[in-house]
C-alpha positions in Angstrom: 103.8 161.7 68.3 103.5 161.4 64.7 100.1 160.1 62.9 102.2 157.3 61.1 102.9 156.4 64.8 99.8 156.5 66.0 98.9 154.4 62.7 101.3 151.5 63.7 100.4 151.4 67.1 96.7 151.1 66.4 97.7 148.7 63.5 99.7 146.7 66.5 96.8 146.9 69.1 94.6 145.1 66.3 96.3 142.6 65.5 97.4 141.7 69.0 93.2 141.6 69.6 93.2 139.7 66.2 95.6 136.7 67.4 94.0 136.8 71.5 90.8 135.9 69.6 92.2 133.3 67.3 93.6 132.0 70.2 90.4 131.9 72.2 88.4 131.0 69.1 90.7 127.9 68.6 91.5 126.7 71.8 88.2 126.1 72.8 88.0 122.9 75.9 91.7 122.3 75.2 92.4 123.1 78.9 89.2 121.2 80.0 89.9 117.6 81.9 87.5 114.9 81.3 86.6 112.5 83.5 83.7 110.9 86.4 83.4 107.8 88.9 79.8 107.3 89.0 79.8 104.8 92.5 76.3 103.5 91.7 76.7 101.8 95.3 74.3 99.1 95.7 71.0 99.2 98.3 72.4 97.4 101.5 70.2 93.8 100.9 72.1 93.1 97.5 75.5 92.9 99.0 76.7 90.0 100.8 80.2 90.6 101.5 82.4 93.5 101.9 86.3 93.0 101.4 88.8 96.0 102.4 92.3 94.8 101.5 95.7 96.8 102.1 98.9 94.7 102.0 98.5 91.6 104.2 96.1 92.5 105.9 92.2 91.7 105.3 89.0 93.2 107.0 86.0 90.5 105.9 82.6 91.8 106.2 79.6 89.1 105.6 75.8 88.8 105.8 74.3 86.2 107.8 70.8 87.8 107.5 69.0 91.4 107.1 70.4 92.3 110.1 73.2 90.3 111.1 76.7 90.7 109.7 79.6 89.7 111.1 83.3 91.1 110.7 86.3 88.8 110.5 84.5 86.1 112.2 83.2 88.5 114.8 79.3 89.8 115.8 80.0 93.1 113.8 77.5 96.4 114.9 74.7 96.6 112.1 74.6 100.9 113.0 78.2 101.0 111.3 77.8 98.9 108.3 74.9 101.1 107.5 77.2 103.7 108.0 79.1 102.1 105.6 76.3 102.2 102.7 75.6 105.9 103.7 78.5 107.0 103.3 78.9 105.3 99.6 75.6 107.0 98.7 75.9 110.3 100.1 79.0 111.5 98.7 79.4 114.8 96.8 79.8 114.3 92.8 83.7 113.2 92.8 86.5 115.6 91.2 89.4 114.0 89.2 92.9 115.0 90.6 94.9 113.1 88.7 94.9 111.4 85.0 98.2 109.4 85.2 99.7 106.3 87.2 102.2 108.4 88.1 100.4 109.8 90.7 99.2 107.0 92.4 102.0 106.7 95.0 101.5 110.2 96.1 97.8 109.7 96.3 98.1 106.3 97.9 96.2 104.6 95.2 98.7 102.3 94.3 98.9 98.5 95.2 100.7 99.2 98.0 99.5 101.7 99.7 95.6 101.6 98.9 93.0 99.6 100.2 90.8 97.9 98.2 87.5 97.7 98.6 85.6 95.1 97.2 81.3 94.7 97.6 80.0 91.0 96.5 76.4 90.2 95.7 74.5 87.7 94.0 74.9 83.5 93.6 78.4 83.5 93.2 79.5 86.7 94.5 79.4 88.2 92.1 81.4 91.9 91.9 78.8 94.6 92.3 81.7 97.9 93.3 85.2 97.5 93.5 87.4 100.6 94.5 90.9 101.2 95.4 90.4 103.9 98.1 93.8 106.4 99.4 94.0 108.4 101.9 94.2 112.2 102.1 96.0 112.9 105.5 94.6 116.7 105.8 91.0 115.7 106.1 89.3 112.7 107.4 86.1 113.0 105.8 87.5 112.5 102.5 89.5 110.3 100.6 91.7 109.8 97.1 89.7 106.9 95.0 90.3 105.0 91.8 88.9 101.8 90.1 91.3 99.1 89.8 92.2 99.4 86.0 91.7 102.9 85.5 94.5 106.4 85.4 92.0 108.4 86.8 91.9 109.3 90.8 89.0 111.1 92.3 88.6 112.9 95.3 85.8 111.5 97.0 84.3 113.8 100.1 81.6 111.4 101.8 
């Protein structure tokens, strides 16, 4: 090999190294997706009704006292709607899966095929957390979520 040879190929290897760091340099949290769901669930006592809706049918939970609720009508066991409330607290941080509607029939977030969960408070019943909650058939402990208005879907482990 030649030293002209040597010369170009140097010359090449520098400005490949010049361009990768242009690259780098330029493209800086291009690739990065933004996103977060911060739940903020409410404490137990502030909620008066829980609402889980998926098609026609409707799961009513509602407070008759600090420890009393009833489900659909029905005496409903106060261990599992702390559950409930435990399970909205003491989720991991939630990572975003998806950024466009059109994934929300594959991640069963969409009208027909979520449930919507709804938490009341307050005179009036007032909204306190509304969710539109998937399911993700390969693991029970976890679940596709999305609030009703918005392109982004979590997955929520909880």
């Amino acid at each position: 090999m030649s030293a002209t040879q040597l010369k170009l190929i140097a010359g090449g290897l520098v400005l490949l190294l010049l361009l990768w760091g242009g690259s780098a340099l330029f493209s800086r949290g291009s690739d990065s997706v933004r996103g977060s769901l911060d739940l903020r669930a409410p404490a137990q006592t502030d909620v008066d009704s829980i609402t889980i809706v998926k098609a026609s049918d409707t799961i009513a939970l509602a407070r008759q006292s600090a420890s009393d609720w009833t489900v659909n009508g029905h005496r409903a066991a106060l261990a599992s709607v702390t559950e409930l409330f435990q399970a909205l607290r003491d989720t991991v941080h939630p990572e975003l899966v998806a950024q466009d509607s059109s994934s929300f029939t594959r991640l069963q977030v969409d009208s027909a095929g979520g449930r919507r969960l709804r938490l009341r408070g307050g005179r009036g019943g007032k909204p306190l957390l509304e969710l539109i909650v998937g399911t993700r058939p390969t693991d029970f402990q976890s679940a596709y979520v999305r609030r009703p208005g918005d392109n982004h879907v979590y997955l929520w482990r909880g």
